[in-house]
C-alpha positions as CSV (number, residue, x, y, z in Angstrom):
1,X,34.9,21.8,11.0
2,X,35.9,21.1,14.4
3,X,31.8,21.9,15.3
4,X,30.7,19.8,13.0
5,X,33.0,16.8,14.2
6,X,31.9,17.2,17.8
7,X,27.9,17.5,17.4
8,X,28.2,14.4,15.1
9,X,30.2,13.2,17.9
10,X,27.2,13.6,20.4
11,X,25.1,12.2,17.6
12,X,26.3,9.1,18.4
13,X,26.5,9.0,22.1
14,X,22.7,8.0,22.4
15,X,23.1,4.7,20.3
16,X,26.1,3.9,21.7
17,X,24.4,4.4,25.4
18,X,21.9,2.1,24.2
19,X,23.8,-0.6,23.0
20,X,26.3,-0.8,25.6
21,X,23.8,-0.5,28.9
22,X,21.6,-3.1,27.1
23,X,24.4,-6.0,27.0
24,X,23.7,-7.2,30.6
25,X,20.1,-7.4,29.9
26,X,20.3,-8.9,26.4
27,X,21.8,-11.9,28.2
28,X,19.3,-12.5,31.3
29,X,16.1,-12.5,29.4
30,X,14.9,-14.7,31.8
31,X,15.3,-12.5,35.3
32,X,11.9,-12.4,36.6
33,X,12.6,-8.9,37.3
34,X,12.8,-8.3,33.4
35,X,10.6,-6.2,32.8
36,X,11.5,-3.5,35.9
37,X,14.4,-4.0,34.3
38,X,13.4,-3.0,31.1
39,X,12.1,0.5,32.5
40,X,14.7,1.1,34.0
41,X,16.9,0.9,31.2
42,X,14.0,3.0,28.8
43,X,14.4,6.0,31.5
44,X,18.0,6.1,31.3
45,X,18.3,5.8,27.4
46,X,15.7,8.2,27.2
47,X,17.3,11.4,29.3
48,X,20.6,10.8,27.2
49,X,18.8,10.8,24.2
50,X,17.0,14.6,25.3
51,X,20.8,15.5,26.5
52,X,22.1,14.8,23.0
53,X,19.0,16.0,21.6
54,X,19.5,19.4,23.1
55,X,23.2,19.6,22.9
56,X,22.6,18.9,19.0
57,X,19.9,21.5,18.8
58,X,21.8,24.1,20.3
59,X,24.5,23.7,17.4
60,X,21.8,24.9,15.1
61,X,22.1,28.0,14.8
62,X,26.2,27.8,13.8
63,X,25.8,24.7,11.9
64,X,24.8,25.1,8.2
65,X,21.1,23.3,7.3
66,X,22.6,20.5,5.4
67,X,25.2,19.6,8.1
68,X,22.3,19.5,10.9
69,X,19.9,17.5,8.8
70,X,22.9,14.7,8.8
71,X,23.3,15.1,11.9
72,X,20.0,14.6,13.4
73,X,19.5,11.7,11.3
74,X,22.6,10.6,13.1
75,X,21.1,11.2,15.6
76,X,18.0,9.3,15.3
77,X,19.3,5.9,13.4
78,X,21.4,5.8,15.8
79,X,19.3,5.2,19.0
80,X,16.8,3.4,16.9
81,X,19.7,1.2,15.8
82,X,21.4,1.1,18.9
83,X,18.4,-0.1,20.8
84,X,17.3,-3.2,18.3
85,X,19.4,-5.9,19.5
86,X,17.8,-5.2,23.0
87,X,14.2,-5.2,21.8
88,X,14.5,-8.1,19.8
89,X,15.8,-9.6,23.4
90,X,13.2,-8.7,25.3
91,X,10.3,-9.5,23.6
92,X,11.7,-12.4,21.5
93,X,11.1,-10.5,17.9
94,X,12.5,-12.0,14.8
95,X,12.7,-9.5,12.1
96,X,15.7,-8.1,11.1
97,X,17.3,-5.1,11.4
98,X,15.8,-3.9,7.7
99,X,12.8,-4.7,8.7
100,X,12.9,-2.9,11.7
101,X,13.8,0.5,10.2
102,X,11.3,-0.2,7.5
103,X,8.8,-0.3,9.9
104,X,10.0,2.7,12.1
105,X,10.2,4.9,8.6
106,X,6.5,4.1,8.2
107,X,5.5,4.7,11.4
108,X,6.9,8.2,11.7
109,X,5.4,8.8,8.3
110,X,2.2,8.0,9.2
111,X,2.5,10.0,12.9
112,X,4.2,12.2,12.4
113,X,4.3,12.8,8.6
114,X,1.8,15.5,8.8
115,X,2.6,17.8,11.1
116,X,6.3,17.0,10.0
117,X,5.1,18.2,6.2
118,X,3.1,21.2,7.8
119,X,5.8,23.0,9.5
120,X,8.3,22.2,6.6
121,X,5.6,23.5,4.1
122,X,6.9,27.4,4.5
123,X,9.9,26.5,3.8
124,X,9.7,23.8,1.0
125,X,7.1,25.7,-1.2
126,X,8.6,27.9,-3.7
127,X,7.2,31.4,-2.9
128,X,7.8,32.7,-6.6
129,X,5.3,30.1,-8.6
130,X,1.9,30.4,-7.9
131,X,0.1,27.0,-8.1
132,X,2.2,25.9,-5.5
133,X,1.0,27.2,-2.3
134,X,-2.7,26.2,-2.6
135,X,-1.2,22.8,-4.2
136,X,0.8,22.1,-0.9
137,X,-2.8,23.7,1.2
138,X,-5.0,20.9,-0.9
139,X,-2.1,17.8,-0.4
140,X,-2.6,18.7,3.2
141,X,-6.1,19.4,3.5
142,X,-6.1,15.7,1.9
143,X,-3.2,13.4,4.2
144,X,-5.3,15.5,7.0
145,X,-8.5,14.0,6.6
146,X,-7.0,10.6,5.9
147,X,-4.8,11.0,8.7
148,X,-6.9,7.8,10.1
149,X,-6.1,5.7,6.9
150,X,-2.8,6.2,6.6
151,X,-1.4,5.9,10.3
152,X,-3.1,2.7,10.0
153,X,-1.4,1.4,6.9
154,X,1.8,2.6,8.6
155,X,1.2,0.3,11.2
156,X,-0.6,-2.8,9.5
157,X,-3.5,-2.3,11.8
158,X,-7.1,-3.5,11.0
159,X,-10.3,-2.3,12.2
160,X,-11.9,-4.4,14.9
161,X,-15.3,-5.5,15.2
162,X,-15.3,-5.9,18.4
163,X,-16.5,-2.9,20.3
164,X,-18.4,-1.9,16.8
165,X,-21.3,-4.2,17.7
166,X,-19.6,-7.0,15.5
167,X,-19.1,-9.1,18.2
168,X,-21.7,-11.3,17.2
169,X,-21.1,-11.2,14.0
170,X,-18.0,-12.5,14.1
171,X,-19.4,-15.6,16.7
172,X,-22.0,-16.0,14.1
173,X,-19.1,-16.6,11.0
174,X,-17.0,-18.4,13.5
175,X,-19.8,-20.7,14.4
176,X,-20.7,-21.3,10.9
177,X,-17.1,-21.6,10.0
178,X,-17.2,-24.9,13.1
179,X,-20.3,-26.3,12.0
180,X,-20.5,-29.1,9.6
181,X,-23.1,-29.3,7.0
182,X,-25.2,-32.0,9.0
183,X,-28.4,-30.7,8.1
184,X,-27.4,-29.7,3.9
185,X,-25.3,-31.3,1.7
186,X,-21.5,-30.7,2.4
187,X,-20.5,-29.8,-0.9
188,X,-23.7,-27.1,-1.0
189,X,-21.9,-24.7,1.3
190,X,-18.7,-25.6,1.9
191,X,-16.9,-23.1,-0.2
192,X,-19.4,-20.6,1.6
193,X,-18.1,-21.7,4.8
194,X,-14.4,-21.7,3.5
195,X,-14.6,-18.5,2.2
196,X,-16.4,-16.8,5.8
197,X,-13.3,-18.4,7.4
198,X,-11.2,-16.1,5.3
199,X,-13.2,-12.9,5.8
200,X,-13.2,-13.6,9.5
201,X,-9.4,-14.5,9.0
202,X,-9.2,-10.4,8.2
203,X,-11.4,-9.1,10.9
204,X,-9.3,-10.8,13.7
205,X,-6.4,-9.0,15.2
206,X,-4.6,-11.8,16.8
207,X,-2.2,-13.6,14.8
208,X,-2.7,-17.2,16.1
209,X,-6.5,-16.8,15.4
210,X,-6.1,-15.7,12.0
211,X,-3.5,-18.4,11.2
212,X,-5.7,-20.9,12.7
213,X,-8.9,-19.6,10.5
214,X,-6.9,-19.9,7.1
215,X,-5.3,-22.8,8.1
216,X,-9.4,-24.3,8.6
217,X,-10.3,-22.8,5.3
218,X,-6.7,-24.8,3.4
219,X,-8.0,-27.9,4.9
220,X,-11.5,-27.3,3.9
221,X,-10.5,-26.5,0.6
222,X,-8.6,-30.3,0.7
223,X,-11.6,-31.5,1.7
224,X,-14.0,-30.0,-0.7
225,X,-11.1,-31.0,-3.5
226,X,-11.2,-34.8,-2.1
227,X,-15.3,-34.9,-2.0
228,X,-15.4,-33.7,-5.6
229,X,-12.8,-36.2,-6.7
230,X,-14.9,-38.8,-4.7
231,X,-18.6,-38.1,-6.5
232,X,-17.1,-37.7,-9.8
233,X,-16.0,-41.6,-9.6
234,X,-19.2,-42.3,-8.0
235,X,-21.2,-40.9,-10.9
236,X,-19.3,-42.5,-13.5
């Protein structure tokens, strides 16, 4: 008991570290030296998390499985929650703490699921039924050739076209997103042109660009609404 009390103890020395060395900083987010700062702070978390880490580890072998599953994920919420009122400092983020371990869960699913699931697969896969070994061989045969697919989803990352010789295609939609119909009737393409601003809305990786690009396909769609509205009172 008393082993258990002191490698939970050690647990929670890295997220402590990390919330107490980051008070100073959290309140001068405006030093120009910041971002030295910053590194500084990273290295120094970073060595007491491996101390802990290792200290943790070497209670392995006395410590029963489900007691060092706990706590490692101790362990591990800990820094990552110790850490986020920093972050969200320095770089000015808004999400909230939820959020933040949302997206931390899906990242490490989607890096390090795999190989996570691949050394666990011995251990997990009941020996004594048959089906279940070339099951658990196919599953992983499957998240490995998707690896791609799904460390993206974990991320919300989209596939540029820059670099992919889409360059010019996306200055080509851009352009004919811009360009009024001075040569065709406006109302002849302008739901063509509202919906290219959307599809180019998805291609783009920067968030201003893409909120600027639906925000031109909403006002088009205004427009288009208003022109419609004015022809129909024409024509009657």
């Amino acid at each position: 008991m008393l082993l258990h009390a002191l490698s939970l103890s050690v647990a929670l020395v890295p997220g402590a570290y990390r919330w107490w060395s980051g008070r100073t900083l959290r309140g001068s987010v405006d030093d120009p030296a910041l971002a030295e700062r910053w590194w500084a702070l990273r290295t120094r978390t970073t060595y007491v998390s491996f101390l802990a880490a290792g200290i943790v580890g070497g209670t392995a072998v006395a410590l029963d499985p489900p007691a060092f599953a706990v706590v490692t994920a101790v362990l591990i919420l800990g820094s990552i929650i110790g850490g986020f009122p920093t972050r969200r400092a320095v770089f000015g983020e808004s999400w909230s703490l939820g959020s933040y371990l949302l997206w931390w869960a899906r990242l490490t699913v989607g890096f390090w699921g795999f190989w996570i699931a691949l050394c666990a697969a011995p251990s997990i896969v009941p020996p004594d039924v048959t089906w279940a070994g070339p099951a658990a061989a196919l599953l992983l045969l499957l998240w490995y050739y998707q690896y791609g697919v799904l460390l993206r989803w974990s991320v919300e990352a989209r596939i540029s076209l820059i670099g992919f010789g889409g360059a010019t295609q996306v200055r080509n939609h851009l352009g004919e997103c811009l360009l009024s119909g001075v040569m065709n009737d406006p109302l002849d393409h302008m739901r063509e042109r509202i919906e290219k601003c959307r599809r180019l809305a998805k291609y783009v990786n920067d968030p201003r660009t893409t909120e600027a690009l639906l925000e031109m396909a909403a006002q088009g769609e205004k427009d288009l609404a208003r022109l419609l509205e004015e022809r129909a009172k024409r024509n009657r």
